[in-house]
C-alpha positions as CSV (number, residue, x, y, z in Angstrom):
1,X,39.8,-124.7,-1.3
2,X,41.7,-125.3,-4.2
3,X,45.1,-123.9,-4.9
4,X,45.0,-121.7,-2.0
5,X,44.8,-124.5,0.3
6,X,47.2,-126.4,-1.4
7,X,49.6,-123.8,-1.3
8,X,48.9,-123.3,2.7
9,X,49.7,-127.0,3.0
10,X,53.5,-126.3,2.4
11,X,53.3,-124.0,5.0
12,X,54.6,-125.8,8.8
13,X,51.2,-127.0,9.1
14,X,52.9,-130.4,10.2
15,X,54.5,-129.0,13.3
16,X,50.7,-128.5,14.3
17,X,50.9,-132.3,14.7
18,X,54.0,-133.1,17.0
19,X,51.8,-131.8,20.1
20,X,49.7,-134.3,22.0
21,X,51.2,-137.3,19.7
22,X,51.6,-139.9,22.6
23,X,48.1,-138.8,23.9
24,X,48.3,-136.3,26.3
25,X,45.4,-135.1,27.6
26,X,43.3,-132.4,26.0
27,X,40.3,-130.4,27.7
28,X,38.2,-129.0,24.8
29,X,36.1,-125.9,25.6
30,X,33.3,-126.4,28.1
31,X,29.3,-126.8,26.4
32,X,28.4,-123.7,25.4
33,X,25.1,-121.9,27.7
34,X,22.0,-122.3,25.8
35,X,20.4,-119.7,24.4
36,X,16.8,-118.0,23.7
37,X,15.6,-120.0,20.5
38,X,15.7,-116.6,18.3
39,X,19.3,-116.8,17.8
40,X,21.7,-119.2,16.5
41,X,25.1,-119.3,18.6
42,X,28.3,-118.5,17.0
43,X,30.1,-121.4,18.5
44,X,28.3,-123.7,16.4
45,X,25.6,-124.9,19.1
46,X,22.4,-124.8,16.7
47,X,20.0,-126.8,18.7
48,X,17.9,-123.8,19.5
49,X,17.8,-122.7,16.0
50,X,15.2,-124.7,13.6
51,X,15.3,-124.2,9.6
52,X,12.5,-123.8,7.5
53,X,13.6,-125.5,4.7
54,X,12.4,-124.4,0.5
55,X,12.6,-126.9,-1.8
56,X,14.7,-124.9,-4.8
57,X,11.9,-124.1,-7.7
58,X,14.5,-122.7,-10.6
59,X,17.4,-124.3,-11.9
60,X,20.7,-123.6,-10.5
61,X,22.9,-121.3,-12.2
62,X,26.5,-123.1,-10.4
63,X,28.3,-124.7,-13.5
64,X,28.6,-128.5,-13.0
65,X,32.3,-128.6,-12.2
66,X,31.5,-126.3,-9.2
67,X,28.5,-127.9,-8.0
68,X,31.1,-131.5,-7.3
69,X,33.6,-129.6,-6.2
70,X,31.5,-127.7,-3.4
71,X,29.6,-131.3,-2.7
72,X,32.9,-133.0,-2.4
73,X,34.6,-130.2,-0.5
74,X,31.7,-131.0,1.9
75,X,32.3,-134.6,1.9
76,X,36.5,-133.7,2.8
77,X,35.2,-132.1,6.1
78,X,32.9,-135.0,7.0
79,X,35.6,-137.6,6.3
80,X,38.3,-135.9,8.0
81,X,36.2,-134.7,11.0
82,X,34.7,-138.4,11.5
83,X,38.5,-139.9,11.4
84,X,39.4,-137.1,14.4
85,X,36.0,-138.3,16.4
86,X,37.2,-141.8,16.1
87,X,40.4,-141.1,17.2
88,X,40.1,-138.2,19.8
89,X,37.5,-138.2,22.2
90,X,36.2,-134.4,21.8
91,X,32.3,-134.4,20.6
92,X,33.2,-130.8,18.6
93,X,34.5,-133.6,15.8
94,X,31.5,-136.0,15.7
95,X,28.8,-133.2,15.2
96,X,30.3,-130.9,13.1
97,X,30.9,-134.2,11.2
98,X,27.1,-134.8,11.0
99,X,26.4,-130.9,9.7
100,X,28.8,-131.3,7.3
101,X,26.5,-134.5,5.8
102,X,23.5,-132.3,6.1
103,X,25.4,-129.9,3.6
104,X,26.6,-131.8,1.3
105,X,23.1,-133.4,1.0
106,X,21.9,-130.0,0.3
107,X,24.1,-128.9,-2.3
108,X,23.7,-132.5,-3.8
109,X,19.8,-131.1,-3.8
110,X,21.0,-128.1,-5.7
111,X,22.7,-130.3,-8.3
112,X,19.5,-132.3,-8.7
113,X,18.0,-129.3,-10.0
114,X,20.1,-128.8,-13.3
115,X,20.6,-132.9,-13.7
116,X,23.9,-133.3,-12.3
117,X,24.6,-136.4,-10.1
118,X,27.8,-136.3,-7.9
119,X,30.4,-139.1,-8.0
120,X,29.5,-142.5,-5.6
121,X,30.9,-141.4,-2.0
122,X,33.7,-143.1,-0.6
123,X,35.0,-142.2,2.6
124,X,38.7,-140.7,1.6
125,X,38.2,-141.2,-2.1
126,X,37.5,-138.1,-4.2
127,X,37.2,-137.6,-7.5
128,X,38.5,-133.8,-7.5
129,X,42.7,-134.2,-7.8
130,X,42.8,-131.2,-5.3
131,X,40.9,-132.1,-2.9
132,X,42.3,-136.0,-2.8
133,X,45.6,-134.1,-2.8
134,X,44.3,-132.1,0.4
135,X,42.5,-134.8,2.0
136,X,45.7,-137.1,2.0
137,X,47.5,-134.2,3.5
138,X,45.4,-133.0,7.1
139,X,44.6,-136.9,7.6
140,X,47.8,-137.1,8.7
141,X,47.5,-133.4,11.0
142,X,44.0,-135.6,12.1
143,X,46.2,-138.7,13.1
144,X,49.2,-137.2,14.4
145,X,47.5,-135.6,17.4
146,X,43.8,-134.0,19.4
147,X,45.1,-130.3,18.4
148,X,46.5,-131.2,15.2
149,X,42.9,-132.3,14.0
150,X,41.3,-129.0,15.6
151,X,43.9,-126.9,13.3
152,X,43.0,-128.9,10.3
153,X,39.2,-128.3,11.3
154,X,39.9,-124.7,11.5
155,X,42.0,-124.7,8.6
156,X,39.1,-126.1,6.2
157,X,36.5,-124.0,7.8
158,X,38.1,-121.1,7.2
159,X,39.2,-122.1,3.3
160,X,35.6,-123.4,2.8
161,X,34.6,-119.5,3.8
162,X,36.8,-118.4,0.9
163,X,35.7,-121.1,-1.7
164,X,32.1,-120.2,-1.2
165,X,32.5,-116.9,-1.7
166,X,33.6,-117.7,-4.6
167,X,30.8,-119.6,-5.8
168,X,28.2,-116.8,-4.4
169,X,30.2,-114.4,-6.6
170,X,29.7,-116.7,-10.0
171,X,25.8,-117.7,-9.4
172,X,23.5,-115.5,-10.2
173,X,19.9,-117.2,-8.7
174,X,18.7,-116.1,-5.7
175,X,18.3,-119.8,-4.1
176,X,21.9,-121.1,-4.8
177,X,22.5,-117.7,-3.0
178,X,20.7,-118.3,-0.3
179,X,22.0,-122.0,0.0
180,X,25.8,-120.8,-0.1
181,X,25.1,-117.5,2.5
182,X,24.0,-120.6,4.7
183,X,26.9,-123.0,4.4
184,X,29.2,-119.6,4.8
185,X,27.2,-119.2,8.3
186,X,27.3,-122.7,9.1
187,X,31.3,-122.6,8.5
188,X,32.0,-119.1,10.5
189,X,30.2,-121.2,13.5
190,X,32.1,-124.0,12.5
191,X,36.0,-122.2,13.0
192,X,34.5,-120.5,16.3
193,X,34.6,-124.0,18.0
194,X,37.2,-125.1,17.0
195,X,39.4,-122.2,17.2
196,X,37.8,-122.2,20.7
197,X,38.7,-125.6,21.4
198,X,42.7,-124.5,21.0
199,X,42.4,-121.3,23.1
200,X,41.2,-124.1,25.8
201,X,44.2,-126.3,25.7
202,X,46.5,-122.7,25.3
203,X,46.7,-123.0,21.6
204,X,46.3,-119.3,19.6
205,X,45.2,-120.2,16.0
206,X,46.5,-118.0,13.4
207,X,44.7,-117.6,9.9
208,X,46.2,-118.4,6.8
209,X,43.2,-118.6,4.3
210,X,41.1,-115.2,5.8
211,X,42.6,-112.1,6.7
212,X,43.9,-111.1,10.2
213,X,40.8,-108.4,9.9
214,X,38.3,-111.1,8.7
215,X,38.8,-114.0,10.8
216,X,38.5,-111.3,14.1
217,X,35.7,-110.4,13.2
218,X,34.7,-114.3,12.6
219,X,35.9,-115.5,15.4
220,X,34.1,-112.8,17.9
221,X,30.8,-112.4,16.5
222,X,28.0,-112.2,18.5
223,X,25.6,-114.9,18.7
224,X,23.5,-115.7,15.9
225,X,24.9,-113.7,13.7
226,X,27.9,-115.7,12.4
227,X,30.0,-112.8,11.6
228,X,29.3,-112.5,8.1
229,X,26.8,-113.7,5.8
230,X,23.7,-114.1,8.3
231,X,21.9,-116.4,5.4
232,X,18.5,-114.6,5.5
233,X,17.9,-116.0,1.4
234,X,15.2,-115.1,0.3
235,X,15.2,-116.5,-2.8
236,X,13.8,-119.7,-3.8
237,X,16.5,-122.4,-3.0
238,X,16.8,-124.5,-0.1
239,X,18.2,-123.6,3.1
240,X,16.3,-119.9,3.3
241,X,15.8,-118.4,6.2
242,X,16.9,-118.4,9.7
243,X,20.8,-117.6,9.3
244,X,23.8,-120.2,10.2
245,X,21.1,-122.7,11.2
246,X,19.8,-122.9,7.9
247,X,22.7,-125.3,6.2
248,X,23.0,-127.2,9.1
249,X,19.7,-128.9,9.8
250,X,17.6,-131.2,7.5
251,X,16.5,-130.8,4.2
252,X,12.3,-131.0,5.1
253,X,10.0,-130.0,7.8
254,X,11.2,-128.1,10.6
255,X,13.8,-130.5,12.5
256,X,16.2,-128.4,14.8
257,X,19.8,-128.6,14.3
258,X,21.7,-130.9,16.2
259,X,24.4,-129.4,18.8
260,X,27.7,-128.8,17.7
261,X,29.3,-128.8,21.3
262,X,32.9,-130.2,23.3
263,X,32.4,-132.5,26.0
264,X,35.4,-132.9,28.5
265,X,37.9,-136.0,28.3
266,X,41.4,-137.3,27.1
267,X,43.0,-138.1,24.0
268,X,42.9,-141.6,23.2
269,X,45.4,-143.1,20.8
């Protein structure tokens, strides 16, 4: 997230706020139709999907500064999308707020494993200057109004995408691999619903951290498959196996991920 994000942030992302700001009413996307318990829909709806988790058996080979950084990007989404559920009443907020716990908790788990401990959480309180710096800015986008908070969700999404790419591309262990192709899975689903969410109330989201060509293909990939980076590790980290699901459901036994869906209702102030 970093500088890019930051730099995005000048962009007229605050416009995104001025609709909706008195409350008007906002229909999310309808719940998404269940499907066959071998795939993993792309909207973010993971209930069918269950993880086999792996306890990580080698060191990880993420540098310190980049294991907080990924663990407190984590904690920005969770913070930002529990201040939208408690303000808007669309569930897309609430349980993409409770994934975004589960993956912080598993790159926490892949800190453990070289000795690093991550700072005490504190709901808004970071101890990366960028993200504090990013979090202070979408809270007010989360605030100002329903769709506001959906862009912001589908702004950090899509920038999480590009941040662990990033990290996949300096690691060179086959389980922080397989842990990062997971939380890259679990993010593609992520954008989907909210970016569906918009298209429901007539909003068209445009990218600004992905590529025109990149987010397309995001954005319509078929179920399961998360557009890119189906997280198949096969490595010895956690979250192996079983593609977006992985990063999204709990670190032991085979629990199956919670739903990441939209109910219908109104904005409340």
């Amino acid at each position: 997230m970093k500088t890019k994000l930051s730099l995005l942030l000048v962009l007229p992302l605050f416009a995104f706020g001025a609709q909706n700001r008195h409350g008007a009413p906002v229909t999310p996307a309808p719940a998404p139709t269940p499907t066959p318990a071998a795939t993993c829909p792309a909207d973010g709806s993971n209930a069918a999907c269950p993880m086999k988790a792996v306890t990580a058996a080698t060191p990880t080979t993420l540098t310190p500064t980049n294991l907080i950084f990924a663990i407190e990007e984590e904690r920005v989404a969770h913070d930002l999308y529990a201040a939208a559920a408690a303000r808007w009443n669309l569930r897309v907020f609430a349980n993409i707020a409770e994934s975004e716990t589960r993956h912080a908790a598993v790159v926490t788990q892949l800190a453990a494993t070289v000795g690093v401990q991550p700072p005490v959480a504190q709901a808004g309180v970071y101890a990366t200057t960028d993200l504090q710096a990013i979090y202070d800015q979408l809270i007010v986008l989360v605030n100002g109004s329903a769709t506001g908070a959906l862009r912001a969700g589908a702004l950090i999404e899509e920038t999480d995408i590009t941040d662990l790419r990033r990290l996949s591309a300096q690691t060179t262990d086959e389980g922080s691999k397989a842990v990062i192709a997971n939380l890259v899975s679990a993010s593609v689903n992520h954008l989907g619903a909210f970016v569906r969410n918009l298209a429901a109330v007539g909003v068209t989201y445009q990218p600004l951290a992905l590529t025109a060509e990149e987010f397309a293909t995001m954005t319509n990939a078929a179920p399961g498959r998360g557009g890119m980076g189906q997280g198949k590790g096969n490595g010895n980290g956690m979250g192996g196996g079983n593609g977006a699901c992985g990063a999204d459901c709990t670190a032991k036994g085979q629990k199956p991920c919670e739903r990441v869906e939209t109910t219908r209702g109104t904005s409340r102030p």
